[in-house]
Residue, then its C-alpha position, 0 to 999 in steps of 0.5 A: x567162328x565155331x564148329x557149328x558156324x563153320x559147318x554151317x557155312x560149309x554146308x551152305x557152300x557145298x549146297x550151293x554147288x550141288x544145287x547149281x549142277x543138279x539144276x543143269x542136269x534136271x533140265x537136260x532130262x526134262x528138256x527131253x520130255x518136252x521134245x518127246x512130246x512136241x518134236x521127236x515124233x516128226x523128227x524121228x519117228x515118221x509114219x503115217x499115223x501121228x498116234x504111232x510117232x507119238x507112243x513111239x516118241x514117248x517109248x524112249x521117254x519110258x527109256x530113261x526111267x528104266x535106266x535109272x535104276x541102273x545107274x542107280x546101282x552104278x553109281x550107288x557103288x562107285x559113290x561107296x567105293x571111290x567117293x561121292x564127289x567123283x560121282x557128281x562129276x562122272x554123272x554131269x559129264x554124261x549127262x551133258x554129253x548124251x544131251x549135247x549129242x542128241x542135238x546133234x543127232x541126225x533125223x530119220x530123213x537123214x540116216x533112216x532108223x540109226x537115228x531112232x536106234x541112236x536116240x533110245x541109246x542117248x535116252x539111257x544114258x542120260x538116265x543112268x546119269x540121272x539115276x546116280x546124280x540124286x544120291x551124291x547131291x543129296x550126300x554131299x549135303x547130308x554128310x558135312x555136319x550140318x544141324x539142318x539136314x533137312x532145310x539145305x537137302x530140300x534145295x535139291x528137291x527145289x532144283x529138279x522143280x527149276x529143272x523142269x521149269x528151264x525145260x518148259x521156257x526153253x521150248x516155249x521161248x523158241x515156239x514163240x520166236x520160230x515158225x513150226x517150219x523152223x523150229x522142227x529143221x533145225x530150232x528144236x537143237x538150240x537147248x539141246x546144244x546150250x547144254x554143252x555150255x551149261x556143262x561146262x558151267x556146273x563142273x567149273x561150280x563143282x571143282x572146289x568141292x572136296x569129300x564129304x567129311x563123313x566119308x572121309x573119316x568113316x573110310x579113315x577108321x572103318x574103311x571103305x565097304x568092299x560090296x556096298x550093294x550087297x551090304x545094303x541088301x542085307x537089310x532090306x527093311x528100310x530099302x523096301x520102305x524108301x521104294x514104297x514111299x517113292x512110289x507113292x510120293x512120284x506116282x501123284x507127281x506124274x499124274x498130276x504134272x505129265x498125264x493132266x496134260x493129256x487129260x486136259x487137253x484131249x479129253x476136256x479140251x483145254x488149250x495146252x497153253x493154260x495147262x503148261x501155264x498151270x504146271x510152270x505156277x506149280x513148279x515155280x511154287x514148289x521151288x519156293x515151298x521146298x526148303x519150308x518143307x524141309x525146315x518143317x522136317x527138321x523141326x517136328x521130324x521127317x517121318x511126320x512131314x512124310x505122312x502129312x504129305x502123303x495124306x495131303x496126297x490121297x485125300x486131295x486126288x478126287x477134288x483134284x479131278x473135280x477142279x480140273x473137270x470144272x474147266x475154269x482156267x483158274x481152277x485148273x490152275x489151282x488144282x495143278x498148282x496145289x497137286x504139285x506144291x502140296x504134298x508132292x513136293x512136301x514129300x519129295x522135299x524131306x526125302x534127301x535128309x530123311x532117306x540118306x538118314x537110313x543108312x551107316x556111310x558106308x554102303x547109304x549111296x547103294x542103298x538109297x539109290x536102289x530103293x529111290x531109284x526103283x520106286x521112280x521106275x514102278x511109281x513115276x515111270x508107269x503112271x501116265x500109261x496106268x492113268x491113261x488106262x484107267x481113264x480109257x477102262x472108264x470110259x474117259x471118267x477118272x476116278x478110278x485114277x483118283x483111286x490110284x493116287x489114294x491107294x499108291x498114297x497108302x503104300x507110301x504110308x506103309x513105307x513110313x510105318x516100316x522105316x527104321x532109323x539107321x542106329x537100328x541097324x548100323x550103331x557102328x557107321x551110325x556112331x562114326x558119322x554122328x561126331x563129324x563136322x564141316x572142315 
């Protein structure tokens, strides 16, 4: 075989194990999401007024986004400086532990406030986990010589979809088997415990993996970078780009797949279950669309795929709301399914190939991480309490959220008119990297 067969299979390989594990790891922050909506509130924070338990519950929600930039800045170094493989490993294991623990966490009636306290605690590390984990996935497969950065990199978008899908099933299968009685005693604990299990899973998947062959011979003839973070922010130009196009691709994505639930259903009255329906049909669909997307990159370029995507985005924000507003089940499920799989997912799709290419190897996990991770915080974090108010300044009419998903849009579009290819910047680490194949 080979050298371009050989990577090529390595590539494949090392996708495989990637993807398994970054599955396992999105369904543990996403499994989250769900009980913070449907359980916490009663298990940990009971009060008088179910609204207060509910923001409560969703504040430590909030948590685990503020902490991704954090571990992004973590692990971005560690991931520079020992090796990208290490870091999948580290941040599987405490991602795995904090969601196993929270499992076994007593409730309020049981230890009082330590029980809330502890939650919040367990919530930041299975964001610093998280913010780590997207940069050594999507380096594992960027950096062994493959051709088709593109296609192999939008498995682990497709991933964080089936992540979010396992999530959904998990609790709406123990929904249906158990009573509300039973499944706030004690049901609610059974996917947080399988994880345990499912940790055990990927780090058997990700043993065999060795370093990525570019680190390795980049470290080989140029040495590891003492201050990867400070490096990275010596150019600053395509970290800021990466921040605005991540603020525009995740505040849509957030709209459209956590604020429409509350919109459906508590202003249009909608019943949850066709809307949770409506949200698994487009992350199922967004797992099948994610390579296609990303073999779109490859083949025309990813800064093209990105604008398409983020046009796709603005110019879709108002008939998304004026479908949902018809209150047909069928075009609510068509809006949802094209608000997720459309260019949400387009965008999200390219962004392991396309972002990881900014950068030389040797400070690309600290760079990418920090202008990734911090554009999820403002982008994906704040956009169901910005949505919500907007709508409440509206007076329940969301087009000034539409507004917002147009104008975020637009800063995602800067962000790509001011990306620099990483040859600009670094011909050094750029030259090293380009000769590497697979071994």
């Amino acid at each position: 075989m080979d050298g371009t067969g050989s990577a090529r299979a390595g590539t494949g390989r090392v996708t495989t194990a990637v993807t398994i594990g970054t599955v396992l790891e999105w369904y543990d922050f996403f499994l989250y999401g769900t009980a913070a909506a449907l359980i916490f509130p009663t298990v940990f924070f009971p009060t008088q007024d179910p609204v207060v338990g509910s923001l409560l519950s969703f504040a430590t929600f909030a948590t685990g986004f503020a902490a991704r930039p954090i571990g992004g800045l973590l692990f971005g170094h560690l991931g520079d400086r020992v090796g990208r493989r290490a870091v999948l490993v580290a941040t599987l294991v405490l991602m795995g532990t904090a969601t196993t623990a929270v499992g076994l966490l007593p409730g309020y009636a049981q230890i009082g406030v330590a029980a809330p306290v502890l939650l919040v605690l367990l919530r930041v590390a299975q964001g610093l986990g998280t913010g780590g984990e997207w940069g050594g996935a999507a380096l594992m497969t960027k950096e062994n010589g493959t051709r088709r950065p593109g296609f192999f990199g939008a498995f682990l978008s497709a991933a964080v979809f089936a992540g979010l899908v396992l999530g959904s099933i998990a609790f709406t299968g123990l929904a249906t088997v158990l009573g509300d009685d039973d499944l706030l005693a004690w049901g609610w604990r059974i996917p947080f415990l399988v994880s345990v299990v499912m940790v055990g899973v990927g780090l058997w998947i990700r043993r065999g993996l060795d370093e990525t062959a570019e680190f390795e011979q980049v470290t080989r003839t140029e040495g590891r970078e003492r201050a990867p973070i400070v490096a990275a922010l010596r150019r600053p130009r395509n970290v800021i780009a990466i921040f605005l196009m991540r603020v525009g691709q995740n505040a849509t994505f957030n709209i459209v797949s956590v604020f429409v639930l509350t919109y459906a259903t508590a202003t249009l009255h909608l019943p949850r279950a066709s809307v949770l329906g409506a949200t698994v049909i487009g992350a199922l669909a967004a797992i099948v669309l994610c390579p296609v997307y990303g073999h779109l990159g490859d083949r025309f370029g990813f800064a093209r795929v990105m604008v398409v995507a983020l046009a796709v985005q603005a110019v879709f924000a108002f008939p998304f709301f004026l479908l949902l507003n018809t209150r047909s089940a069928g075009l609510v499920a068509l809006a949802v399914t094209i608000g997720i799989a459309g260019g949400a997912a387009a965008a999200d799709a390219i962004q392991p190939a396309y972002f990881t290419g900014m950068f030389g190897t040797r400070s690309r996990f600290s760079a990418v991480s920090i202008g990734r991770e911090g554009g999820t915080v403002i982008g994906g974090g704040l956009a169901p309490l910005i949505a919500g108010a907007l709508l409440a300044w509206q007076g329940g009419q969301p087009w000034a959220i539409a507004g917002w998903m147009v104008l975020t849009s637009l800063l995602g579009l800067v962000g790509v008119l001011l990306a620099r290819p990483a040859e600009a910047a670094e011909p050094a680490a750029t030259a090293a990297g380009s000769s590497v194949t697979a071994g």
